[in-house]
N, C-alpha and C positions, 0 to 999 in steps of 0.2 A: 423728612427734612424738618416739619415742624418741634419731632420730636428730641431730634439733636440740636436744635437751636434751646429751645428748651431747659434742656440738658448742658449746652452752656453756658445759659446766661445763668445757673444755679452753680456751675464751676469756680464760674469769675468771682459770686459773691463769697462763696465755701472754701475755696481753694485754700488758704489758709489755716482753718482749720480741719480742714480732711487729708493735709498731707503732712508727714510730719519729718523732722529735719535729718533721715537716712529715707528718703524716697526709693524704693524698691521697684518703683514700676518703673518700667524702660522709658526713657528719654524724658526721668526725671531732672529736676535741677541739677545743675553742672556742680561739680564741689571745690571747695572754695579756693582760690589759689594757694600754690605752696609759699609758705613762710614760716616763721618762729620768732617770735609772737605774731599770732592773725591779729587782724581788728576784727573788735568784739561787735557782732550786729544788733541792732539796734534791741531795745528791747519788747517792742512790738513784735517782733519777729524771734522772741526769744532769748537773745543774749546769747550768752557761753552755752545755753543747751539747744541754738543752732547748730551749737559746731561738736559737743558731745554729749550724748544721752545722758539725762539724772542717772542712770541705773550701773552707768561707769561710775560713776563721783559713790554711789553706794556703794559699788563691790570694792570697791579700792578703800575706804573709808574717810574719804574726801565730800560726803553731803554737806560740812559744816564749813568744809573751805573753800567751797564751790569758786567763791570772787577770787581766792589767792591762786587758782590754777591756770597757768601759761597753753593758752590754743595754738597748738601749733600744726601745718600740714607738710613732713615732709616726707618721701615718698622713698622703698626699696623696692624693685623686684626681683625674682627667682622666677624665669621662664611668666608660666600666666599667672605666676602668684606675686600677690602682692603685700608690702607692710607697710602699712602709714603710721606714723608715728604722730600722737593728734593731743598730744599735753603731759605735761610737767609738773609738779609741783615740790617744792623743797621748805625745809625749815629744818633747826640743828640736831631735829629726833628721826628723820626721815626724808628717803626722796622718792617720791613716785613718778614711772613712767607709767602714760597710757598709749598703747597700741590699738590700731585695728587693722582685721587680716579679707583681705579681697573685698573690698566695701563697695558698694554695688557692683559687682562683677558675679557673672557664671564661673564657676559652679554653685558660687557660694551665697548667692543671691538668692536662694530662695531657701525659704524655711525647712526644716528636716533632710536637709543635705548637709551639713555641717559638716559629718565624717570625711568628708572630699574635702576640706581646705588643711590648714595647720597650725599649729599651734604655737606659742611663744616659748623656747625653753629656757631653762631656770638660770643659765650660767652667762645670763646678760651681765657684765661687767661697767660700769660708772668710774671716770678718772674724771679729776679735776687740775686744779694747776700745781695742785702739788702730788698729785700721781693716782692709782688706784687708788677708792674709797672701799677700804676692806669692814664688811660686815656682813650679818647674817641677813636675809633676803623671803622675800614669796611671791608666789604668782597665782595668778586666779584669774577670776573673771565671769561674773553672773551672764553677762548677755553673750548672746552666738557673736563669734566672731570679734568680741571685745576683750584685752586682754589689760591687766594691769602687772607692772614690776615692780616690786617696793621693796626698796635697801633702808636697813635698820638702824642706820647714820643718816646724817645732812652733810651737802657739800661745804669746802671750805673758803667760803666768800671773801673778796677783796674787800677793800675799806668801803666800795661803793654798795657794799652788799650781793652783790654779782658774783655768781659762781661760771667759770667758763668749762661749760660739760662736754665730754665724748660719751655717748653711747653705743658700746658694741655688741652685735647680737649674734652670735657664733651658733655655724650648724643649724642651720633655717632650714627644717629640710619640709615638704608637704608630709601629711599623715598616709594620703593614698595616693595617684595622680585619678585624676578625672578626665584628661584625655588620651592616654598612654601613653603620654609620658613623663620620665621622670626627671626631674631636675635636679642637677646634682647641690650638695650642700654649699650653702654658700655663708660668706660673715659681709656686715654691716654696720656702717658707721656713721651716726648721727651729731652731728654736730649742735651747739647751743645756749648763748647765752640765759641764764635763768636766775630771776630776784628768789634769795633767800629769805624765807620770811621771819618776823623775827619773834623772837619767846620774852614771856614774862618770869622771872625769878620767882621760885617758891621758899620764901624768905624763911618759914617756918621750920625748914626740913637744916639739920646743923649739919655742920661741912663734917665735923667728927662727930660718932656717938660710940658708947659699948651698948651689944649687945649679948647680955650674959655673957659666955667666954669670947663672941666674936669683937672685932671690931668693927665699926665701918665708917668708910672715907666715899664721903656724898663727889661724885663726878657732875652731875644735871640733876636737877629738880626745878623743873620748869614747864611752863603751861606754853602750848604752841597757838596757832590757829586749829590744829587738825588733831591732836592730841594733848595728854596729860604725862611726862615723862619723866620716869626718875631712873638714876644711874648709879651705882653704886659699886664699890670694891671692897668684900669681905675676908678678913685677916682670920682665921679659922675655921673657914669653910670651905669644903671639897665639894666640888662641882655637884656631886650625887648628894648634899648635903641644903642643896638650896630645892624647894618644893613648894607646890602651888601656894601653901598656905605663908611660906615666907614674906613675901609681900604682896599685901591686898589695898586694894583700894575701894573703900564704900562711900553712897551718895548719903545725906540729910536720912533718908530714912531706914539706912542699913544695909540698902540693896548694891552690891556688889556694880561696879562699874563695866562695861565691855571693854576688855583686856583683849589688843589685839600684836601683841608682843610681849615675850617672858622667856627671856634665856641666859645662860649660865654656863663660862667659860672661862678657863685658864688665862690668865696674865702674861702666859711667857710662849715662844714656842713649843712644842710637845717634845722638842729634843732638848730641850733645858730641864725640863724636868726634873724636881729632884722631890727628896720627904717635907722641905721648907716649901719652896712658891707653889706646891700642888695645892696647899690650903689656905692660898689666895684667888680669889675667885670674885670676877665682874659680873652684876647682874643685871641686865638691860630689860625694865620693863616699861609696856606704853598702854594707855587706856583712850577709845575713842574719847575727844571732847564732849561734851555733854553738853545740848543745844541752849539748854537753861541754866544759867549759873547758880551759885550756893555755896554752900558748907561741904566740903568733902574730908573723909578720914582715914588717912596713910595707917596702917598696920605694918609692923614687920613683927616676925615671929623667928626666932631659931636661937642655937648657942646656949639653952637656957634661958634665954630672958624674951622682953614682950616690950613693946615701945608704940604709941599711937601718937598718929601727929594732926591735928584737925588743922586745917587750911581752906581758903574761900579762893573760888574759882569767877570772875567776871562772866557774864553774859556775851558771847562772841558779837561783834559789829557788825553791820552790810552782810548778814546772812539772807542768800539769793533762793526765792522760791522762782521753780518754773509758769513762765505764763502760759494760762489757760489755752489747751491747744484744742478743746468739741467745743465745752460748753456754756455760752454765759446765759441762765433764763432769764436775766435781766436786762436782756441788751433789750434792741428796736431794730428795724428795719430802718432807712435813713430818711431822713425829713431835709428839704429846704433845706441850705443854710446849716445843716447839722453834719458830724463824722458817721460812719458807717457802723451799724450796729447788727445784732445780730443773738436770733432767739431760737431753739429748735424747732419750738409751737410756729414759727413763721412757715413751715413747710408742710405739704398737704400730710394728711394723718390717714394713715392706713390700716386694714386689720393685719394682723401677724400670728403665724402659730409656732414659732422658734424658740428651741431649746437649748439652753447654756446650761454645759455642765463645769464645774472645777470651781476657778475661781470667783465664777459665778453661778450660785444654780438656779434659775429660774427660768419662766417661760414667758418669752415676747407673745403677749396679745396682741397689740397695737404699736405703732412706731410714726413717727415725721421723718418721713424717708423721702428718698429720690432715684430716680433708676433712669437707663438708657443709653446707646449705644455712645462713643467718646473715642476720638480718633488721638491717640497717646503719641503720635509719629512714628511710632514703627507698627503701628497697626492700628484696626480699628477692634476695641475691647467692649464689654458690657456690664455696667456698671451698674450696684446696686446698696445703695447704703441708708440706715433706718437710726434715725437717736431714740434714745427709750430710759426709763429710770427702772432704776433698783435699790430699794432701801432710801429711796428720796436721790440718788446721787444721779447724773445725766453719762450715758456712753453714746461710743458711736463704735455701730457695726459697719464696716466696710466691703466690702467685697467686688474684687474686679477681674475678670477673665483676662487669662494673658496671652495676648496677640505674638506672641513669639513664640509659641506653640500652636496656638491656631487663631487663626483672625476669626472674628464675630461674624457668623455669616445669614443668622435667625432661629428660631428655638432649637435647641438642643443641649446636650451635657458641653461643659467646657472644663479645664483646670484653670482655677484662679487663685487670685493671694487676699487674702482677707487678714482683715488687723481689727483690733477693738482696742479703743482710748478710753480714755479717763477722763475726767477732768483736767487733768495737767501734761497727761501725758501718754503717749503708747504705750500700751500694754501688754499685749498679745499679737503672733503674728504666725503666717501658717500659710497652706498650700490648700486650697477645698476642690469640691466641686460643685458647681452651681450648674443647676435646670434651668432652661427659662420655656414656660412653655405656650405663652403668649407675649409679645410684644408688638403689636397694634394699637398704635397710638388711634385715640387720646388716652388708652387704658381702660382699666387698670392691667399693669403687666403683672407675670405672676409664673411661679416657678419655686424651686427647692433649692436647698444648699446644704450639704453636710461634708465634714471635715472637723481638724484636730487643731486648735492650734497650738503655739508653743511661746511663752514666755519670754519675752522683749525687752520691758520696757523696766523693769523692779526684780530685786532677786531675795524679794521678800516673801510673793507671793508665791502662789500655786504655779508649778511648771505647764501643767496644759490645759487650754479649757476646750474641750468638744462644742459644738454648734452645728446642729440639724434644722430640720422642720422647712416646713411652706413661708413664702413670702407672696405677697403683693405691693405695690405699691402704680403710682398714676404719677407721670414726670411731669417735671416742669414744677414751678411756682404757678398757689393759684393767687 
């Protein structure tokens, strides 16, 4: 008893920073009500990356416009599948949706099952009030279960700037079933008001120019929140004619911008066609924004001729970093009269002999960890978590046996979910197995853990890190 009081009065202080805002473990936080736009919580508790992970706003290429993105939760199913549809964001170069598919739910709830949920597919359609928004499109999606749709136009806003959207997502079907059975195809329809954001004119770029034989007639040359986008219609160019080197975009010191659109299409329908408007040709390209403003330089190349256009780009506004969700070593514990603080050095310090391979390779010596049994509501689990540095920087290893496979009943092998943070953010996230082979308070407890995990949090880094080896640790606060 002594040791589960222990163990929560370390919860109560932790809690906040050991969970983070897709809780995985059973009779985690409820999520958030359905609407379109949510209200944004506070920023203590995160902001907009309450309600969706940084690693969506990356894969989609929305880090830069993290603030312009609409939180919205509203909700389809298909039998036990589910699709939330969880934010928007629009301006005149682009519209992004983001989805997520069975979010804490079985099957898909737990790490390395993915294969069992499903996917978003490509032929999501966007109307607004004046009908389909016809353009070219992608989907992707760095984290499990996270999906993004980005159409290569923006809606067309009323005087209020307000675009009034349909989302339809046709043919949802699952990848596999997970409980035998299959759910027939089905379509979906999202409804939603959404602010268009607005762009800056790149005044430099001339509405005409020639380009050796071509000509061109400037559509958009405008800087967004979320990119850099120019538009164009070439009067002697055949589609097979426009090529990566056509138009480039370089920063201040030469280096090529990240170009996350470039394509090249006929003016007219394909049954109009003739030997005249086949060599008129639109070429829509867009370069991520660039965090830091400067000097940037428009190339175009083709036709014979060469043309460079230098233009300055502002520094974007209210660019949102996530708050720190392990580590601050400069907090305190709380004093009198003071707000609550918080250091990992405040926790008993243990030895450790754990091994991280991937995107971390190193081996835990020692850690400020905490362990011991934790009754989640739907069971009673055991828990085991150690902060530690690498490279000077603070993690936190996680690890908790899950009671919905077998309740915690004293040493033995169990399957649990473990995750390792960052500083700012979840990281990694997986399925293990943890020993525990003493648990006799006052301690020290002591046991093994080894398992894969798998990439969560960043779709930058390394997809899996391995973690083995012996722990110890003594509960409680001393």
């Amino acid at each position: 008893m002594a040791a589960i009081l222990a163990l929560a009065i370390v919860a109560v202080l932790l809690g906040p920073r050991l969970l983070t805002w897709r809780s995985i473990v059973p009779g985690g936080s409820a999520p958030p009500a359905a609407g379109c736009p949510l209200p944004l919580p506070s920023p203590e508790v995160g902001g907009i990356f309450a309600l969706i992970p940084p690693g969506d706003f990356e894969a989609a290429g929305l880090s830069i416009a993290t603030a312009r993105v609409t939180p919205c939760q509203l909700n389809a199913t298909n039998g036990a599948r589910k699709l939330t549809f969880i934010g928007a964001y629009a301006d005149p170069a682009r519209t992004v949706l983001l989805f997520s598919t069975n979010r804490d739910q079985q099957p898909c709830q737990y790490p390395r099952q993915y294969a069992r949920c499903f996917t978003i597919p490509p032929t999501i359609s966007i109307t607004d009030d004046h009908g389909l928004i016809n353009a070219s499109s992608s989907t992707g999606g760095g984290l499990p279960d996270e999906y993004f749709f980005s159409l290569d136009a923006g809606p067309r806003p009323g005087a209020d700037g307000i675009a009034n959207l349909t989302v339809t997502v046709p043919g949802f079907t699952p990848n596999g079933p997970a409980d035998g059975s299959q759910p027939a195809p089905g379509e979906w329809a999202f409804s939603l008001a959404l602010k268009v954001q607005p762009s800056v004119t790149i005044g430099a770029v001339p509405n005409q120019f020639d380009l050796g034989s071509w000509k061109v007639t400037t559509e958009a040359a405008e800087v967004t929140p979320s990119v850099i986008h120019i538009q164009t219609v070439i009067n002697g160019a055949l589609v097979t004619d426009v090529v990566s080197t056509t138009v480039v975009l370089l920063d201040s010191s030469g280096t090529p911008v990240n170009q996350i659109v470039t394509s090249a299409a006929v003016t007219v329908p394909k049954q109009q066609l003739n030997s005249t408007n086949d060599k008129i040709t639109r070429v829509n390209d867009q370069w991520l924004r660039p965090a830091a403003g400067g000097t940037y330089q428009l190339q175009f190349s083709g036709g014979g001729g060469e043309r460079t256009i230098n233009f300055s780009v502002d520094r974007p506004v209210g660019l949102l970093r996530e708050r720190s969700l392990c580590c601050d070593p400069n907090g305190k514990l709380p004093l009198k009269g003071e707000g609550l603080g918080f250091k990992p050095t405040d926790l008993p310090q243990a030895p450790e002999s754990l091994t991280l391979d991937g995107f971390l390779t190193t081996t835990i010596t020692s850690g400020w960890n905490q362990c011991g049994q934790v009754d989640f509501g739907s069971g009673t689990s055991f828990t085991f978590g150690t902060y530690f540095q690498a490279d000077g920087v603070w993690y936190l290893l996680d690890v908790r046996s899950d009671p919905n496979l077998r309740q915690y009943s004293g040493p033995g092998t169990y399957t649990a979910i473990a995750w390792l943070y960052g500083p700012t953010q979840r990281l990694y996230a997986g399925t293990v197995r943890i020993t525990v082979t003493a648990d006799h308070y006052p301690g020290p407890y002591r046991g093994s853990v080894q398992g894969t995990l798998d990439r969560v949090g960043t779709t930058t880094q390394q997809p899996h890190l391995s973690v083995s080896g012996n722990w110890t640790c003594k509960p409680g606060l001393m």
